[in-house]
ROMI-650616 format. One record per atom (N, C-alpha, C): residue in three letters; atom name; x, y, z. Coordinates in steps of 0.1 Angstrom, whole numbers, m for minus. Each point is the difference from the previous one (the first is absolute). Example, Ala and Ser with C-alpha at 12.3 -4.5 7.8 and 13.67 -1.06 7.14 Angstrom:
<atoms>
<'ALA', 'N', <132, m57, 78>>
<'ALA', 'CA', <m9, 12, 0>>
<'ALA', 'C', <9, 12, 0>>
<'SER', 'N', <m4, 11, m7>>
<'SER', 'CA', <9, 11, 0>>
<'SER', 'C', <m8, 11, 8>>
</atoms>
This chain:
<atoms>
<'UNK', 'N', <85, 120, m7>>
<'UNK', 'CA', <m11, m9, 1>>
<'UNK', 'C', <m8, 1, m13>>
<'UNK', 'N', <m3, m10, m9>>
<'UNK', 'CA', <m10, m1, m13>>
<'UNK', 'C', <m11, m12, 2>>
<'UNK', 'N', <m8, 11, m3>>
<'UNK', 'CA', <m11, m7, m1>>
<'UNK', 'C', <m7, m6, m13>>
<'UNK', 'N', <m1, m16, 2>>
<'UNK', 'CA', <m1, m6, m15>>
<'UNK', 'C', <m15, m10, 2>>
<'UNK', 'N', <m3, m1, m12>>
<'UNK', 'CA', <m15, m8, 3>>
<'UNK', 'C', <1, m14, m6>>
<'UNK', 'N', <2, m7, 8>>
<'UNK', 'CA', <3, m17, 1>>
<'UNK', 'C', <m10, m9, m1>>
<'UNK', 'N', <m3, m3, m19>>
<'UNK', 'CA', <m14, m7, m3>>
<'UNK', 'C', <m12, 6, 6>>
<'UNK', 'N', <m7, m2, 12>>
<'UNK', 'CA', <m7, 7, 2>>
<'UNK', 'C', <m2, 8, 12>>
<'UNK', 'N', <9, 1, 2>>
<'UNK', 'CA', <m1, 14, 15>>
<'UNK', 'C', <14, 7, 0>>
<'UNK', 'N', <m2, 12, 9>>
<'UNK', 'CA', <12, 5, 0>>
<'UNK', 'C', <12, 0, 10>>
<'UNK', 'N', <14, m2, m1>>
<'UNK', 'CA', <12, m5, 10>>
<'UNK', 'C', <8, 10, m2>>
<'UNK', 'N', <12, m2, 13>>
<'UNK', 'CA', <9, 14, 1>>
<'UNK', 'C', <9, m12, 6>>
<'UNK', 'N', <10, 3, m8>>
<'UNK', 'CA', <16, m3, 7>>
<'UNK', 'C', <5, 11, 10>>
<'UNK', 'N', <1, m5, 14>>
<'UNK', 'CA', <3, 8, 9>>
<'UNK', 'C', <13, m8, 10>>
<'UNK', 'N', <9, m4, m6>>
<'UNK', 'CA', <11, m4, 8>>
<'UNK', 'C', <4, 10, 11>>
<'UNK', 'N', <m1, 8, 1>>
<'UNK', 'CA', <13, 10, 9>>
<'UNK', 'C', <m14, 3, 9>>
<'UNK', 'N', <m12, m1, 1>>
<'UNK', 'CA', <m11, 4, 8>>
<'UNK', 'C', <m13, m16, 5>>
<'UNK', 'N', <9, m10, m1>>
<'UNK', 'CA', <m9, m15, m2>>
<'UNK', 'C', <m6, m1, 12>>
<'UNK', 'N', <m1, 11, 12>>
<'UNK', 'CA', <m5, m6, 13>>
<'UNK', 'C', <m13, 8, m6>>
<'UNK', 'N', <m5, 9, m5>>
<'UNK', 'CA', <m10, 5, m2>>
<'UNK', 'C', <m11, m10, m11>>
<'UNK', 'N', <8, m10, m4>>
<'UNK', 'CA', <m11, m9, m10>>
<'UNK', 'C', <m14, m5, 2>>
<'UNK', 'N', <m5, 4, 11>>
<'UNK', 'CA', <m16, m8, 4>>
<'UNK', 'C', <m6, 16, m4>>
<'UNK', 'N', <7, 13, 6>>
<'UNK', 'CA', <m14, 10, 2>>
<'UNK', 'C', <7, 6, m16>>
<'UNK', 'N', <10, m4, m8>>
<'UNK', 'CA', <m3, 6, m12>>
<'UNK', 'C', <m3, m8, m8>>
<'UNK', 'N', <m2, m18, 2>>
<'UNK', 'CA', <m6, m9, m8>>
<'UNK', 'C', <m13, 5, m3>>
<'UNK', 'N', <m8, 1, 17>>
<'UNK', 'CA', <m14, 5, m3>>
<'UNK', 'C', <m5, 12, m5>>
<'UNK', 'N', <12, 8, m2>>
<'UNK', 'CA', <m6, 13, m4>>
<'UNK', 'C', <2, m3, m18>>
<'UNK', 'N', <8, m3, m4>>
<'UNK', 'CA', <m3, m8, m15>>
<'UNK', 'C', <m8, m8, m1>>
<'UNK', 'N', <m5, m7, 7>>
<'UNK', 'CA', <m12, m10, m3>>
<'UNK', 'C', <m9, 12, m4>>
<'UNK', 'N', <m6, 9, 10>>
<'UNK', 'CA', <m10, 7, 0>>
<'UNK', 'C', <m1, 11, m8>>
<'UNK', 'N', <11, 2, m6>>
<'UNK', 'CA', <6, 5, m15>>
<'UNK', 'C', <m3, m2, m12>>
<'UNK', 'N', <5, m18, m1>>
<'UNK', 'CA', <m3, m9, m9>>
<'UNK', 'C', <m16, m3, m1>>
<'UNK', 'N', <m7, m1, 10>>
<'UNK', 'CA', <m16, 3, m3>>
<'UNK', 'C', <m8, 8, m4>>
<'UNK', 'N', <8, 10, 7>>
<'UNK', 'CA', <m7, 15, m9>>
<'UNK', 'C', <3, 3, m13>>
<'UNK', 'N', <10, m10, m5>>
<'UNK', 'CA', <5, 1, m16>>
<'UNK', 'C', <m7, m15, m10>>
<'UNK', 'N', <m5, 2, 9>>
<'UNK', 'CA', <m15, m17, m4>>
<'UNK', 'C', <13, m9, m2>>
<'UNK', 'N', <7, 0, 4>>
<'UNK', 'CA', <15, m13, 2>>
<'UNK', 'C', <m5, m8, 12>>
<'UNK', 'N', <2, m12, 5>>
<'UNK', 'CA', <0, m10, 8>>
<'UNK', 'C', <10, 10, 11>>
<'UNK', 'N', <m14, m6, 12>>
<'UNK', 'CA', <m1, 13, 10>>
<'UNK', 'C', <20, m8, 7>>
<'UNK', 'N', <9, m2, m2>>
<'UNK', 'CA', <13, m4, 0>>
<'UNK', 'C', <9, 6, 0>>
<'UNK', 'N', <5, 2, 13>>
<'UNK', 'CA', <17, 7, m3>>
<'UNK', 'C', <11, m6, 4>>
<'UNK', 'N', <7, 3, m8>>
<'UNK', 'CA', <15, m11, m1>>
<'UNK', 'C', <12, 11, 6>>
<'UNK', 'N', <8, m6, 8>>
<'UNK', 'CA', <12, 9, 1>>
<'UNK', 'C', <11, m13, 5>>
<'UNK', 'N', <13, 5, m9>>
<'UNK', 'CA', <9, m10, m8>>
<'UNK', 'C', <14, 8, 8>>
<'UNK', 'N', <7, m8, 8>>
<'UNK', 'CA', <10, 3, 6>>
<'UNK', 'C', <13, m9, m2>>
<'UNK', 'N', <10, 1, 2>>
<'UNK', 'CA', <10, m11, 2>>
<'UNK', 'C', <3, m2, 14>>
<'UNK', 'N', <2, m11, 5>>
<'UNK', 'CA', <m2, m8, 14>>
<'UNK', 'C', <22, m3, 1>>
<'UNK', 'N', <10, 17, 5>>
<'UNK', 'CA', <10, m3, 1>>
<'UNK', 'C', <6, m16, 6>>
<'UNK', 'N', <m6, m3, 8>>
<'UNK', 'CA', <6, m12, 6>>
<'UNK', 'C', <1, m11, m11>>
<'UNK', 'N', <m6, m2, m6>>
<'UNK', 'CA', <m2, m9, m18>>
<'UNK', 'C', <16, 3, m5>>
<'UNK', 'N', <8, 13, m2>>
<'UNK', 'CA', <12, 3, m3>>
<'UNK', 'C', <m6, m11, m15>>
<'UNK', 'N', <m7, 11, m5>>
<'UNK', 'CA', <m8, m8, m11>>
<'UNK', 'C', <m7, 13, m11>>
<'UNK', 'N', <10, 5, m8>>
<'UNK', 'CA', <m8, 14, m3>>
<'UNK', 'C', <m10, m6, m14>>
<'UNK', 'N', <m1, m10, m2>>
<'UNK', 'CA', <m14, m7, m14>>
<'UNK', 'C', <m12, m5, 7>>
<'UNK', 'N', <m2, 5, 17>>
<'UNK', 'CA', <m11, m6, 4>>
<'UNK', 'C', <m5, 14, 5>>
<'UNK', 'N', <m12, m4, 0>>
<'UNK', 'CA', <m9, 9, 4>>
<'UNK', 'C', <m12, m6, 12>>
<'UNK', 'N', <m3, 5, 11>>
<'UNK', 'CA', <m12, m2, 4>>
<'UNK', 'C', <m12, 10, m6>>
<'UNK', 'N', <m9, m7, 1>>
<'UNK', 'CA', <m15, 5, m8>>
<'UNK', 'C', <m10, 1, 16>>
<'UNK', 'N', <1, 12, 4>>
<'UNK', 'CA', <m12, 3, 12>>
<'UNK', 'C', <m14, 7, m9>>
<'UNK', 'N', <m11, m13, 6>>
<'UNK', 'CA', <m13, 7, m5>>
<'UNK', 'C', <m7, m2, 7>>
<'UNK', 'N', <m12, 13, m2>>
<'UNK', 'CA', <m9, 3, 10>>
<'UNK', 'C', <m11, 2, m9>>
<'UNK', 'N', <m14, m2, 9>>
<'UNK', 'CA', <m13, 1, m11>>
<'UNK', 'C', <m11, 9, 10>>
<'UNK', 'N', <m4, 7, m7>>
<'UNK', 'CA', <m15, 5, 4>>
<'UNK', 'C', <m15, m7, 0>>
<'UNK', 'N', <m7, 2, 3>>
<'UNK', 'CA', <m14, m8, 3>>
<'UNK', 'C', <5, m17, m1>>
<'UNK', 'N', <m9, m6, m11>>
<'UNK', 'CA', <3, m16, m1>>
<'UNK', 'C', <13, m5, m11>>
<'UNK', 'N', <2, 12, m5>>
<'UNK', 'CA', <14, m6, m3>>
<'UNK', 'C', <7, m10, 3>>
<'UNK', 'N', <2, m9, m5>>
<'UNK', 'CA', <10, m11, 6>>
<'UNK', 'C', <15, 1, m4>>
<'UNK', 'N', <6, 1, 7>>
<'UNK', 'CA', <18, 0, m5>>
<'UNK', 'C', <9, m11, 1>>
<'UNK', 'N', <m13, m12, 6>>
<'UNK', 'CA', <9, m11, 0>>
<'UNK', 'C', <5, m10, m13>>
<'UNK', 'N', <9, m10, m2>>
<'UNK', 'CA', <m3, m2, m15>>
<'UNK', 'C', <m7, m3, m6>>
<'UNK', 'N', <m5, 0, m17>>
<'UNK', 'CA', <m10, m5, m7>>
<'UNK', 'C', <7, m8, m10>>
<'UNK', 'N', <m11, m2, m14>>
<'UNK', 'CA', <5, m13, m2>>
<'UNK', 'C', <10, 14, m18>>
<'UNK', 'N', <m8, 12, 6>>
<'UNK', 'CA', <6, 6, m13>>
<'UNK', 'C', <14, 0, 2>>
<'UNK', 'N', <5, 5, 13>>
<'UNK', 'CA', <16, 3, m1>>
<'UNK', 'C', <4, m17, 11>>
<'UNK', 'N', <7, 0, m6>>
<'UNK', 'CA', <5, m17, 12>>
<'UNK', 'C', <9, 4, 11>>
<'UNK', 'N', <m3, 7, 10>>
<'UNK', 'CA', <6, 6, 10>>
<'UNK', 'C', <10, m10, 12>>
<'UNK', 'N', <m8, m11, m2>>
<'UNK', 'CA', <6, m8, 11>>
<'UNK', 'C', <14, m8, m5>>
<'UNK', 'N', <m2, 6, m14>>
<'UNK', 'CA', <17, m8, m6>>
<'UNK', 'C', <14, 9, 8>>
<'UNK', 'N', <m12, 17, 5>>
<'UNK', 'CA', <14, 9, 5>>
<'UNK', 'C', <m3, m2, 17>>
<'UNK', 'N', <m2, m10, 4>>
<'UNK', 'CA', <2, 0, 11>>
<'UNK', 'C', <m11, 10, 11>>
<'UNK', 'N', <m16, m1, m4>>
<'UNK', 'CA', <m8, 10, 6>>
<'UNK', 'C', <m5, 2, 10>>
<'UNK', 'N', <m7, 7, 13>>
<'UNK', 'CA', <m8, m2, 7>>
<'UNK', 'C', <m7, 10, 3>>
<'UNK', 'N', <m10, m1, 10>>
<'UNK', 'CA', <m12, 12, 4>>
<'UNK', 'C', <m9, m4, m2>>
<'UNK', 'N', <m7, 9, 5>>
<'UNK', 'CA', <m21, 1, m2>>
<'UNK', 'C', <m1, 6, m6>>
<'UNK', 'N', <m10, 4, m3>>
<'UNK', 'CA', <m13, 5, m10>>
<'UNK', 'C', <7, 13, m5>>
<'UNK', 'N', <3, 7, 13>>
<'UNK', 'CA', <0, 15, m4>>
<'UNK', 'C', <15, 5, 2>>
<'UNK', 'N', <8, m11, 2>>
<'UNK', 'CA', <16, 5, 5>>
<'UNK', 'C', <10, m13, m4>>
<'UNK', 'N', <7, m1, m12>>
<'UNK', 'CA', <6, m9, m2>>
<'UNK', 'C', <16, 2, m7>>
<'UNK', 'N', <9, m10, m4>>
<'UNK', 'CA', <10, 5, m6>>
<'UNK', 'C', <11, m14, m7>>
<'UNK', 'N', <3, 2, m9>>
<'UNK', 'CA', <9, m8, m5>>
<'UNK', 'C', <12, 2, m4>>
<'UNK', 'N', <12, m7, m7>>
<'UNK', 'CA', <15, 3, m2>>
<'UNK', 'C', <m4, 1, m23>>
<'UNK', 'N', <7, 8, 0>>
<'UNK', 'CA', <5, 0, m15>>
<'UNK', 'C', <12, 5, m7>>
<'UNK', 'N', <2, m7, m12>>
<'UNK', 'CA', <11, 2, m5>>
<'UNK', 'C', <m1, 23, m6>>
<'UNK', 'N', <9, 5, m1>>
<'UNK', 'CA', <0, 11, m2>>
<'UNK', 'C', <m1, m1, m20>>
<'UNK', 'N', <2, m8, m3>>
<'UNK', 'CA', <m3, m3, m15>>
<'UNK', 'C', <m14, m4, m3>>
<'UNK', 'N', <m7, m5, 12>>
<'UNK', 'CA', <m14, m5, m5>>
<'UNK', 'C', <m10, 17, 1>>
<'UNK', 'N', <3, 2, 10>>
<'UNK', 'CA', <m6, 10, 9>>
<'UNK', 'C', <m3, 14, m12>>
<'UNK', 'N', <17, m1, m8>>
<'UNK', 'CA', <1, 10, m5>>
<'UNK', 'C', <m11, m1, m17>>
<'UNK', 'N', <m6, m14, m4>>
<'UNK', 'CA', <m3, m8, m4>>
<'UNK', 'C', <m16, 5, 0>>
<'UNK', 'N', <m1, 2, 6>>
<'UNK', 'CA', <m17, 4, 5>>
<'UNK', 'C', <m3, 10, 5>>
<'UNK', 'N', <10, 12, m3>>
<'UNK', 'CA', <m9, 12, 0>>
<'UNK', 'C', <m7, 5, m13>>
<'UNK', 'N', <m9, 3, 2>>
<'UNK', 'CA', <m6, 8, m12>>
<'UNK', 'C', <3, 11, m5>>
<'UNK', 'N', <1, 11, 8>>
<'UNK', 'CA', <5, 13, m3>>
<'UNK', 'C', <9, 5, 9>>
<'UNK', 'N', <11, 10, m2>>
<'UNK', 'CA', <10, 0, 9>>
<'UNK', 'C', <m6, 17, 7>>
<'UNK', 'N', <m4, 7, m16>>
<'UNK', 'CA', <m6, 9, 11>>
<'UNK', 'C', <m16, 4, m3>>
<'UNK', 'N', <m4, 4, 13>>
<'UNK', 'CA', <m12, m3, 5>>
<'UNK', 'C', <m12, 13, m4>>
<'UNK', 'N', <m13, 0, m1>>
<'UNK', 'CA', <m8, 12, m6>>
<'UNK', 'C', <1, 11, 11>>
<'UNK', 'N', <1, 10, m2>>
<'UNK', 'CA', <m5, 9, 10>>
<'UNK', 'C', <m10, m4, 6>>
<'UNK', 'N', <m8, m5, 4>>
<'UNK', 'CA', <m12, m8, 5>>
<'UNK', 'C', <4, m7, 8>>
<'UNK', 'N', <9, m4, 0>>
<'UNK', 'CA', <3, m14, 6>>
<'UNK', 'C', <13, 7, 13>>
<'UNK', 'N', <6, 13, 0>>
<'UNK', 'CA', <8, 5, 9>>
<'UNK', 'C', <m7, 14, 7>>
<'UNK', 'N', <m10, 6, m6>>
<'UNK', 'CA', <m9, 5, 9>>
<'UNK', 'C', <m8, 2, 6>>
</atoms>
């Protein structure tokens, strides 16, 4: 499992553990705010039934007023989006995804 910081908050590809995505979304959100990053956590799984290994689902979760639904900065609804405020998720290509990490590895700060 790597944890990478994605424009502005930080996400974890967790294929092999994807039922856990809501209580480790929000423990990255609350991560990503203590790292003055947009209080956001992303966790990025492949959805086997797809028999689709270039897609990705994007599960995100937000702390306080965070909003995770889309904005006008990333165009989320071109990947097929949905959710509220604080719990949402979309489809992406594994080329875009890889496309928008910032760092692959993360400060000490950011894993303790």
């Amino acid at each position: 499992m790597e944890l990478h910081v994605l424009a502005d908050c930080l996400v974890v590809d967790v294929d092999s553990i994807s039922n856990l995505r809501s209580e480790l979304g929000h423990q990255l959100a609350k991560r990503s705010q203590f790292l003055n990053l947009r209080g956001i956590g992303a966790v990025v799984y492949k959805i086997p039934e797809l028999n689709n290994d270039q897609m990705r689902k994007i599960s995100l979760r937000s702390v306080d007023l965070e909003d995770t639904t889309p904005s006008h900065r990333y165009d989320f609804f071109k990947y097929g989006s949905g959710g509220h405020q604080n719990a949402s998720s979309f489809m992406l290509r594994l080329s875009e995804f890889e496309s928008w990490k910032l760092q692959t590895k993360p400060t000490d700060k950011a894993i303790n």
